[in-house]
KOLKOLDREN-241805 format. One line per field, with one value per residue (C-alpha): residue number from 1; residue in three letters; chain; x, z, y. Coordinates in Angstrom, 1 decimal. Example, Ala and Ser with C-alpha at 12.3 -4.5 7.8 and 13.67 -1.06 7.14 Angstrom:
// residues 2
num = c(1	2)
residuo = c(ala	ser)
cadena = c(A	A)
px = c(12.3	13.7)
pz = c(7.8	7.1)
py = c(-4.5	-1.1)
***
This chain:
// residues 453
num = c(1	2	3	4	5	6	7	8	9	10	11	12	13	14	15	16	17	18	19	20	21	22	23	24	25	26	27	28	29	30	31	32	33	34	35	36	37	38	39	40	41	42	43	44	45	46	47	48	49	50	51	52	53	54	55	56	57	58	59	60	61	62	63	64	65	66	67	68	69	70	71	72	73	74	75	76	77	78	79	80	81	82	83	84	85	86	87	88	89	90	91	92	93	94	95	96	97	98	99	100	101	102	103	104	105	106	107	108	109	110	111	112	113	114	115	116	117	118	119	120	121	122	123	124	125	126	127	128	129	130	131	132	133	134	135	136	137	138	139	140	141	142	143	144	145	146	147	148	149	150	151	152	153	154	155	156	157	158	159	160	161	162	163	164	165	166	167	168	169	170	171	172	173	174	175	176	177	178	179	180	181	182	183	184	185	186	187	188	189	190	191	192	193	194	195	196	197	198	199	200	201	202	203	204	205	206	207	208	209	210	211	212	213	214	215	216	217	218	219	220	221	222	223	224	225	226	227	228	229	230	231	232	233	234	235	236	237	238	239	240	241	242	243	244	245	246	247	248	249	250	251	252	253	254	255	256	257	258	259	260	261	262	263	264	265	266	267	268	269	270	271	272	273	274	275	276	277	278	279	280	281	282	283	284	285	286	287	288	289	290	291	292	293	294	295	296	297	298	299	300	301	302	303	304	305	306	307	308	309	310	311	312	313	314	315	316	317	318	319	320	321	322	323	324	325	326	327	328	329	330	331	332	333	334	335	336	337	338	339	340	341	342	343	344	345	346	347	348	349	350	351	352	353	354	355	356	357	358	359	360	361	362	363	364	365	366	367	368	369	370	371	372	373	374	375	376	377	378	379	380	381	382	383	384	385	386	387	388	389	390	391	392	393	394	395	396	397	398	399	400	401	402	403	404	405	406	407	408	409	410	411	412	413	414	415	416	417	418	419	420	421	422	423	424	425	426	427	428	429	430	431	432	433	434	435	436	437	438	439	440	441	442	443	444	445	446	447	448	449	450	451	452	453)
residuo = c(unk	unk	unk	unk	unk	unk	unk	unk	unk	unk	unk	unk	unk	unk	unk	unk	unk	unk	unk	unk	unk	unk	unk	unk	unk	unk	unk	unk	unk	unk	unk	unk	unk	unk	unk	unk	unk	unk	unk	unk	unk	unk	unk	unk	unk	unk	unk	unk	unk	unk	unk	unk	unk	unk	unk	unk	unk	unk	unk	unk	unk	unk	unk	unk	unk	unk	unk	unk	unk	unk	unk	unk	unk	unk	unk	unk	unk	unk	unk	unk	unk	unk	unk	unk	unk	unk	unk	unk	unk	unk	unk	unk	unk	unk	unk	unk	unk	unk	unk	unk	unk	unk	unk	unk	unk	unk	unk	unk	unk	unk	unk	unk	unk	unk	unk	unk	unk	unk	unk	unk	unk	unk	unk	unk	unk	unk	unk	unk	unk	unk	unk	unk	unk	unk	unk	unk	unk	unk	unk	unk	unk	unk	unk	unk	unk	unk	unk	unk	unk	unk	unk	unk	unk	unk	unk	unk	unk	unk	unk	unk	unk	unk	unk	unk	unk	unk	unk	unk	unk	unk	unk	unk	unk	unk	unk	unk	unk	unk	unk	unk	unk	unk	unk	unk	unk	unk	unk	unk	unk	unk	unk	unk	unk	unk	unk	unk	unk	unk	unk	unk	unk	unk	unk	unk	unk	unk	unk	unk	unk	unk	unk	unk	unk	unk	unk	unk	unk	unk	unk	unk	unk	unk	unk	unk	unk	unk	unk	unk	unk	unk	unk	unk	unk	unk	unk	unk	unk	unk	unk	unk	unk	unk	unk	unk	unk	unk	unk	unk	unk	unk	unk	unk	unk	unk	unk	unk	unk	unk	unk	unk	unk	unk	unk	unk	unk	unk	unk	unk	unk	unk	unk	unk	unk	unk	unk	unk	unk	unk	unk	unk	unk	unk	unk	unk	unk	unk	unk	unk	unk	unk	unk	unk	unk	unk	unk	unk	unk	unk	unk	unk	unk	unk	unk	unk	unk	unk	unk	unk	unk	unk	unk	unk	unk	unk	unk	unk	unk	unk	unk	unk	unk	unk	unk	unk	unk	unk	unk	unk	unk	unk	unk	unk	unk	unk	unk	unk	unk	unk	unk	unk	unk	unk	unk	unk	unk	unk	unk	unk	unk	unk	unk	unk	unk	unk	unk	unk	unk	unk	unk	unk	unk	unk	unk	unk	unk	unk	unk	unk	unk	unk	unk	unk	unk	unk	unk	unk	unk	unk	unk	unk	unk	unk	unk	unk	unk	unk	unk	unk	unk	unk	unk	unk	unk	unk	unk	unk	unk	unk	unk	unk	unk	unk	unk	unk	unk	unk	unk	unk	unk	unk	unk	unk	unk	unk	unk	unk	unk	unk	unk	unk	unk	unk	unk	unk	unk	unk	unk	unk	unk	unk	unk	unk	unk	unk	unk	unk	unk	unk	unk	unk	unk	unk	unk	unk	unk	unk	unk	unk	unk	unk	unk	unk	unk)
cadena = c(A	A	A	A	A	A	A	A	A	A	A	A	A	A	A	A	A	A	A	A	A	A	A	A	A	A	A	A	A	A	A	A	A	A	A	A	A	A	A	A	A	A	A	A	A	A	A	A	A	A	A	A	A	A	A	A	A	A	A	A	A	A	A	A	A	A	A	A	A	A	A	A	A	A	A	A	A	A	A	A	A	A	A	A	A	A	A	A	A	A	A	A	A	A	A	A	A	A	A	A	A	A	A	A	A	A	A	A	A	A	A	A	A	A	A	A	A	A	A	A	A	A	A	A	A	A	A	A	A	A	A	A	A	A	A	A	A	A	A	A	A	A	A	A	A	A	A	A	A	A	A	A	A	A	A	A	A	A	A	A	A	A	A	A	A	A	A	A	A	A	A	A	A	A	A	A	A	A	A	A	A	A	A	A	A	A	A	A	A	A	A	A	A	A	A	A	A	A	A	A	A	A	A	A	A	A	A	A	A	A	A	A	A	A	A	A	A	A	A	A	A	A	A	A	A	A	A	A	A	A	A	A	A	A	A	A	A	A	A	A	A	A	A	A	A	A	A	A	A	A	A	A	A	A	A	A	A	A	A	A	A	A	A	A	A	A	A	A	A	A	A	A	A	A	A	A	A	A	A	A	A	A	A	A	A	A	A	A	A	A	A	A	A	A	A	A	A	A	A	A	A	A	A	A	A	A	A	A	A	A	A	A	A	A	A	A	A	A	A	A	A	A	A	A	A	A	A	A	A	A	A	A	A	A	A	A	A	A	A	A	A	A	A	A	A	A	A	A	A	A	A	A	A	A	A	A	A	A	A	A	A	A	A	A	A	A	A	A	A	A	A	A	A	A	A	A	A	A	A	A	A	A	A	A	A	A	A	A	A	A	A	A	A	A	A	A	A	A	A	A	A	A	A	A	A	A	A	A	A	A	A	A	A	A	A	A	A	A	A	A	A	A	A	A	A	A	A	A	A	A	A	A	A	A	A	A	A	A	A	A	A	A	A	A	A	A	A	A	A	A	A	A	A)
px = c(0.0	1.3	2.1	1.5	3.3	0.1	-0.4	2.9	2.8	-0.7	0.8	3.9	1.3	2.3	-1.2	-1.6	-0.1	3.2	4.7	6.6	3.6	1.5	4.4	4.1	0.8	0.7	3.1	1.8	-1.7	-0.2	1.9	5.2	7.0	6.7	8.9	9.8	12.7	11.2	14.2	14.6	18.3	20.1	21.9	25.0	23.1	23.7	21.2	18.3	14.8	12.6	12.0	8.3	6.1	4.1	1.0	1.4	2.7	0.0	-2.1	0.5	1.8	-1.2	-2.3	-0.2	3.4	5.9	6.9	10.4	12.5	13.2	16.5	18.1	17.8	19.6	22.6	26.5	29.1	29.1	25.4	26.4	23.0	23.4	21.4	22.2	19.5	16.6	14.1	14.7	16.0	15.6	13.4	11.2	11.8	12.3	8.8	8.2	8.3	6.8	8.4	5.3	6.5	6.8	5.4	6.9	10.3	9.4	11.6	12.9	16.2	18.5	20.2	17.1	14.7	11.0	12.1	11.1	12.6	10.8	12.1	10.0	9.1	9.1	6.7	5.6	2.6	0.6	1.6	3.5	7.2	9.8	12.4	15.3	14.5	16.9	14.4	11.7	14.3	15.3	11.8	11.6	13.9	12.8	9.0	10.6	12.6	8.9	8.0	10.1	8.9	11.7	12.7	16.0	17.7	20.2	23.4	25.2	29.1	30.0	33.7	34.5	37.1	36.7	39.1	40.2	38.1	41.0	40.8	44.4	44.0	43.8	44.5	47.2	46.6	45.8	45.1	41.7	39.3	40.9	39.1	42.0	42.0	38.6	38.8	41.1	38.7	35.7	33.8	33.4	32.8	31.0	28.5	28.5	27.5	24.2	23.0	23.5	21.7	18.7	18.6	19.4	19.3	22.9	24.5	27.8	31.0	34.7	37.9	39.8	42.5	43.1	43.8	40.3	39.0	36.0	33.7	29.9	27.6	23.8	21.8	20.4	16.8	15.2	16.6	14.7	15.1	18.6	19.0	17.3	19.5	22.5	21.4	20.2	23.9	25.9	23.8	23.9	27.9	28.2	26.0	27.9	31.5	30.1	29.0	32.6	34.0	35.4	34.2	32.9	34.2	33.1	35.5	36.7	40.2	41.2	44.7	47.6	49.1	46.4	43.7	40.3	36.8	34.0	30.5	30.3	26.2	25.8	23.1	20.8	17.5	14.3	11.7	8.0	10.3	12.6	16.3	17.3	20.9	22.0	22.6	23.7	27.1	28.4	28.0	25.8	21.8	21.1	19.6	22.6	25.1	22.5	22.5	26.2	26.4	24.8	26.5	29.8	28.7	27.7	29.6	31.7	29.2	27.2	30.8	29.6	26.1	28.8	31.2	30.1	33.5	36.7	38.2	36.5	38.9	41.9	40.7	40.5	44.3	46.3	46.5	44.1	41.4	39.4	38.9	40.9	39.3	36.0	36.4	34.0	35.4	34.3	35.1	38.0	38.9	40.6	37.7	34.8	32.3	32.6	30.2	29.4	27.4	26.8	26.3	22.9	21.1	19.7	23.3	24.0	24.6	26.7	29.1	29.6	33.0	33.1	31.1	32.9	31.9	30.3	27.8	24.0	22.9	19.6	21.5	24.6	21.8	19.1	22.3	23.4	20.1	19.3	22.7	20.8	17.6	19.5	21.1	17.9	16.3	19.4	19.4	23.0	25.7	29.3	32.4	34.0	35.2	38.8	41.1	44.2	45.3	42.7	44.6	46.3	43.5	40.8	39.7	40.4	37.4	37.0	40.4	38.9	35.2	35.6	35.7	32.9	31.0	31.1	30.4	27.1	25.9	26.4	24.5	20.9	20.0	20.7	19.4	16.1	15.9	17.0	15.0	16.6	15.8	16.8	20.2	20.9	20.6	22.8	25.3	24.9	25.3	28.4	30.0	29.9	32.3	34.4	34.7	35.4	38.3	39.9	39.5	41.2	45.1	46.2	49.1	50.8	50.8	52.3	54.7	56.0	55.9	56.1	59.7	60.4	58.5)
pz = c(0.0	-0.8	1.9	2.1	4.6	6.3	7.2	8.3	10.9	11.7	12.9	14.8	16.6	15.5	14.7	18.1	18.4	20.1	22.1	19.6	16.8	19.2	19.8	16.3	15.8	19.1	17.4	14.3	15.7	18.2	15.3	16.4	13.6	10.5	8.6	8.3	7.0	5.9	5.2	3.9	3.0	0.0	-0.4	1.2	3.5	3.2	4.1	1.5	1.7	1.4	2.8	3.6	4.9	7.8	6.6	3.7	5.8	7.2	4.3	2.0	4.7	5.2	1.6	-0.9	0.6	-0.8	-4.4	-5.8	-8.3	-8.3	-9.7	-6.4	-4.9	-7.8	-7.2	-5.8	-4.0	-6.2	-7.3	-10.4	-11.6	-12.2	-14.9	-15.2	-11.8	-12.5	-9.8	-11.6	-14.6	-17.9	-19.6	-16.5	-17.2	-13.5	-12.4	-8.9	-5.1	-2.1	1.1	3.8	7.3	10.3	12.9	15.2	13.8	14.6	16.2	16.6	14.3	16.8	14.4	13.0	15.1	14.6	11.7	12.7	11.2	10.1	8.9	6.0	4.2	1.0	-1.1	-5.2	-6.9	-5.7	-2.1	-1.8	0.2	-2.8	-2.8	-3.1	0.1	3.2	5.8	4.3	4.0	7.6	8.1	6.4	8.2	11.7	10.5	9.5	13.0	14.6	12.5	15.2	18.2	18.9	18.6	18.5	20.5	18.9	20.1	17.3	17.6	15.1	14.6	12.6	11.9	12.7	9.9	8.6	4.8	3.1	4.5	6.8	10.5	12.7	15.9	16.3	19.7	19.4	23.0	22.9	25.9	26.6	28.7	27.7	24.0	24.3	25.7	23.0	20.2	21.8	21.3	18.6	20.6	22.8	20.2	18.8	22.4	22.7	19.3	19.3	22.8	21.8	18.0	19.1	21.7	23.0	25.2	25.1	22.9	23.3	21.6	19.4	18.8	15.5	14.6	15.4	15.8	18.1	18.5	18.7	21.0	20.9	23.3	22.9	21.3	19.2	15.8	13.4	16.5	16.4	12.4	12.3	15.6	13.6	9.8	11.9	13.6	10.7	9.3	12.5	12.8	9.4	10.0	13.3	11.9	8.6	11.6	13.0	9.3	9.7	7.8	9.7	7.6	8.1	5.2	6.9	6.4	5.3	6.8	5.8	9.1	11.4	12.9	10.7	11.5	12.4	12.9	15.7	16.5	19.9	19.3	21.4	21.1	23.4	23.4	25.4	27.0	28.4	27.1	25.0	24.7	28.6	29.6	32.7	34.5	32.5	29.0	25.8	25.6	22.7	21.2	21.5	20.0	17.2	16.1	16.6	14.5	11.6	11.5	11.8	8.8	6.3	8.0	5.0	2.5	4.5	5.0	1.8	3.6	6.0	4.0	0.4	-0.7	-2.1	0.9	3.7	3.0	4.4	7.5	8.0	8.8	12.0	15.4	14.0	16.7	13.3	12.7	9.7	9.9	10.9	14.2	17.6	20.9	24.2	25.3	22.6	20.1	18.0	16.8	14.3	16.6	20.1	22.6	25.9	28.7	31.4	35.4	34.3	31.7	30.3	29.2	27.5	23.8	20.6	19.4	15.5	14.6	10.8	10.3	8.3	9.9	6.0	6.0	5.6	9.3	7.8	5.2	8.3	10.7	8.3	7.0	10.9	12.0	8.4	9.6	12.8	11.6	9.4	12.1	14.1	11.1	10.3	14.4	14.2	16.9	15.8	16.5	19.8	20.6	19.8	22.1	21.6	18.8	16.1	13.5	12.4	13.0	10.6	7.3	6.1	6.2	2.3	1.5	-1.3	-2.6	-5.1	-3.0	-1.1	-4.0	-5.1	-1.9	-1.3	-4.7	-4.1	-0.6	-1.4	1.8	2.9	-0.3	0.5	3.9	2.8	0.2	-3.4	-5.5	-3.2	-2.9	-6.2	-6.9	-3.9	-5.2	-8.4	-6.9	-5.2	-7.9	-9.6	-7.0	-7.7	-11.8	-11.1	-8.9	-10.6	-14.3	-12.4	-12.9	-9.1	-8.6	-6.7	-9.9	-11.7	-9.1	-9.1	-12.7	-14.7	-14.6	-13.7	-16.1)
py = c(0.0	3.7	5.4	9.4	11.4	12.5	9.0	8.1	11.4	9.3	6.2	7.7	9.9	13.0	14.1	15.3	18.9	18.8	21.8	23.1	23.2	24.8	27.4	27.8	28.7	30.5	33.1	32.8	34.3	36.9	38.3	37.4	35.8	38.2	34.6	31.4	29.0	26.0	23.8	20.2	18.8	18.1	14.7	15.7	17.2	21.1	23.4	24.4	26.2	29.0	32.2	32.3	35.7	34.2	35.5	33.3	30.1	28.2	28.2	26.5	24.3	23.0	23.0	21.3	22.4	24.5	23.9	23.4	21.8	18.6	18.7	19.8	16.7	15.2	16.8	16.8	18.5	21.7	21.4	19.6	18.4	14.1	13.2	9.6	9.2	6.7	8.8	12.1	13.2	15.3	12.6	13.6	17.3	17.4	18.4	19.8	18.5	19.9	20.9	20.1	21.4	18.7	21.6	19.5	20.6	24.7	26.4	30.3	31.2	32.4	35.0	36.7	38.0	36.9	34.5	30.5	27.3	24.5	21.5	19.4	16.4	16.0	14.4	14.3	15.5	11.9	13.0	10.2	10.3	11.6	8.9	11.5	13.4	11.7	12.5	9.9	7.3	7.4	7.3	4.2	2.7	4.3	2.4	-1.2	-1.2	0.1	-4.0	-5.2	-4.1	-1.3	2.0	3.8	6.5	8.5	10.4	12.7	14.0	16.0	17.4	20.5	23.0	27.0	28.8	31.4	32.4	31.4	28.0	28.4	28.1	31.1	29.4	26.7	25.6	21.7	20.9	18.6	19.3	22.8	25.7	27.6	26.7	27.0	30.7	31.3	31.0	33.3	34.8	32.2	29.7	31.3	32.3	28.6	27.7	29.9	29.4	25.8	25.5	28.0	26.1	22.2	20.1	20.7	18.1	20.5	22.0	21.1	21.6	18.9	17.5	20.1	23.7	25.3	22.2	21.8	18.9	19.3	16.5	16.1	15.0	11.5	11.8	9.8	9.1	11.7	14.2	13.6	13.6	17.2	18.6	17.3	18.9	22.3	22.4	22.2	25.5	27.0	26.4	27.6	31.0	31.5	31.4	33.7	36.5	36.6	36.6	32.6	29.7	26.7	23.5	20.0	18.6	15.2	15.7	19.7	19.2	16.5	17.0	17.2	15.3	14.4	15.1	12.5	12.2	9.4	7.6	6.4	4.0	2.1	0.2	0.3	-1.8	-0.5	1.5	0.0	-0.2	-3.4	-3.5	-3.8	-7.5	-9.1	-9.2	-6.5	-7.7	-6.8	-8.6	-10.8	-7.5	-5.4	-9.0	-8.8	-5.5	-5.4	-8.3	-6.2	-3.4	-5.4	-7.7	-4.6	-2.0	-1.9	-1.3	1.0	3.1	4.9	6.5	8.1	8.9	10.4	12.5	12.0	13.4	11.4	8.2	10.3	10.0	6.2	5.5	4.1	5.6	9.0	8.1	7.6	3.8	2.0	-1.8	-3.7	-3.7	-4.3	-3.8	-3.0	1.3	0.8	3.9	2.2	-0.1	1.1	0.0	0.6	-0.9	0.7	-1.4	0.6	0.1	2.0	0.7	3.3	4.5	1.3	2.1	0.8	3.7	3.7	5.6	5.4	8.6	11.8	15.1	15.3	12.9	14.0	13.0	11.4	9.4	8.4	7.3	5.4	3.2	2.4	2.0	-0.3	-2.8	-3.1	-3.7	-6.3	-8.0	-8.0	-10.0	-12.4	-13.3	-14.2	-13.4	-11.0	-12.6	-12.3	-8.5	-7.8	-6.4	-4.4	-2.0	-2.8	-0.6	-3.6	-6.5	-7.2	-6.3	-2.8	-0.5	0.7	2.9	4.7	5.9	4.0	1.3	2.1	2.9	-0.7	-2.2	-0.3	-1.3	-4.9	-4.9	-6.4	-6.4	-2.6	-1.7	-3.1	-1.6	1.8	1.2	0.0	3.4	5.7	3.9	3.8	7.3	8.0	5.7	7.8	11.0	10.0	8.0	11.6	12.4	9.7	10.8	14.3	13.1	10.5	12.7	15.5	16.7	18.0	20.2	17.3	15.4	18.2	19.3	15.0	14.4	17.2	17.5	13.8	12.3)
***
């Protein structure tokens, strides 16, 4: 049966107004907001929308949504349109979507007064969930673990660099975990701090172990919650750093000599409530070996959902805290997925550590959550945990895009989780990445060769 996104809101219960919908229309009546941002992501997961006069809002939201080309969920890095898609494409002359706002997303933009933010869904012309928009295919996934019996709880970490607009550092302190680095970069950080915590749910900021590096945590929500907190921080760091004349950069790896940036998912699974991963005696439950199982059996082909550029790859190399095999281990760094059972079993959680700062958060968390689900369904058991330095032990996590690429398109099984359309136009999109590299003549090859050649 076709599902509509009116009917999916139905059966999570979000038809009942929520606290911040009726914030929404509280202001909307009292003549507070004068406009609103209503925002969906691209593939890669940078920011996009419309600027909307609230007089005009509610009818539209409510009505068919807000209208805009398709093509934009089509394309790359650089907005490079990819025509070779099977969802959309010029055969299809690339007709319209519509944006239709989750009120339950509302919030106030901290930086403008009496603008809100709203993040959408977005569906086609039939109403029907557009299989290019990330949010509906974390849905997707969020609905076949629901088939299950469980739901998921999300944590999101996401690492970043504060830099000068050229792109060079404009403070070299590397000290992770630094009040006084930290003091160093206000009031930058500072402001980072406040917006993030009026615009997110904020678990807290910290520096890194880089140049202007500062690492970002979420609180632990449930998993669309935390995929929108993640997309809205990456516009919010990015508008921050514009105001104080910086750029905020999540590229994984922008220096050779310095440490990479991750987006780490502290997963865990609940079931009527109650947590499902904490076992006995200090050891994971038969849930927690399961879904571990999963994501250690297609971790490397859902590395690509997490990691989309060129440049993500750099970061997967021995003793950089980012992981460089499939790996579990119990509270070990070195290991691409880290399990944590706690004393209280509420805290009890799977880590996974192969995320680039990059990565759209809907696609990073729908593929995690899709190995679980996977692992749930295939009821088998991971190997025992390793121990040790794991930079050395196991199979090598995917060392190139390329790589990746071709391990994502041969995984049936995530495919039909994520649903098999949807991945292959993602594979598509990032493939494009991929050609534009590899046809590409660096300065490093002319500086090597030219002369030597």
């Amino acid at each position: 049966m076709t599902q509509t996104v009116d009917s999916v809101r139905r059966r999570d219960g979000n038809d009942d107004e929520s606290a911040p919908e009726r914030e929404l229309l509280r202001l909307l009546d009292n003549g507070a907001l004068t406009e609103l941002e209503v925002a969906w992501s691209d593939p890669f997961g940078h920011a996009q929308g419309k600027r909307i006069p609230a007089r005009q809002f509610l009818d539209r939201a409510r009505g068919t949504g807000f209208a805009f080309c398709e093509a934009s969920l089509g394309w790359n890095a650089d907005a490079t349109v990819i025509d070779s898609l099977a969802v959309t494409n010029w055969d299809g002359g690339y007709p319209d979507v519509y944006a239709v706002p989750d009120f339950g997303t509302f919030r106030l933009l901290p930086w403008r007064a009496g603008v809100g933010h709203v993040i959408s869904d977005i569906v086609t012309h039939d109403r029907t969930p557009s299989l290019l928009d990330p949010r509906a295919v974390l849905r997707r996934v969020i609905a076949r673990l629901g088939s299950l019996g469980f739901t998921a709880k999300v944590a999101v970490e996401l690492e970043f660099y504060f830099l000068e607009p050229d792109g060079s550092p404009f403070q070299h302190d590397i000290h992770a975990y630094s009040l006084e680095n930290a003091n160093a970069l206000d009031p930058l950080i500072s402001d980072l701090y406040e917006t993030l915590s009026a615009f997110t749910r904020l678990e807290g900021v910290h520096t890194e172990y880089g140049p202007g590096q500062v690492e970002t945590n979420l609180v632990y929500t449930d998993a669309l919650e935390a995929a929108d907190d993640a997309a809205r921080l990456k516009y919010a760091a990015k508008e921050v750093a514009r105001r104080h004349g910086k750029i905020a950069s999540f590229m994984p790896k922008p220096f050779s000599e310095h440490s990479g940036s991750s987006g780490h998912l502290h997963i865990s699974l609940w079931r009527d409530g109650s947590p499902a991963f904490a076992g006995d005696g200090g050891s994971e439950s038969d849930v927690a070996l399961h879904a571990i199982a999963g994501l250690f059996e297609h971790l490397p082909s859902i590395t690509l959902f997490g990691a989309h550029s060129v440049n993500a790859y750099r970061r997967f190399e021995p003793d950089s805290f980012a992981p460089a095999t499939v790996s579990w281990s119990r509270d070990n760094r070195s290991a691409a997925i880290r399990s944590l059972v706690e004393s209280q079993p509420t805290a009890s959680r799977v880590e996974l550590r192969s995320g680039a700062s990059d990565a759209n958060p809907y696609w990073l968390i729908a593929s995690a959550l899709a190995a679980v689900v996977a692992g749930l369904e295939a009821g088998r058991r991971p190997p025992e945990p390793a121990h040790g330095n794991l930079y050395t032990k196991g199979t090598l996590l995917p060392e190139t895009l390329d790589v990746a690429l071709a391990l994502a398109a041969q995984d049936d099984t995530i495919a039909e989780i994520l649903g098999e359309a949807s991945v292959q136009d993602f594979v598509a999109i990032a493939r494009s990445e991929w050609q534009a590299y590899s046809t590409h003549v660096s300065d490093w090859e002319r500086q090597r060769y030219l002369t030597t050649s």
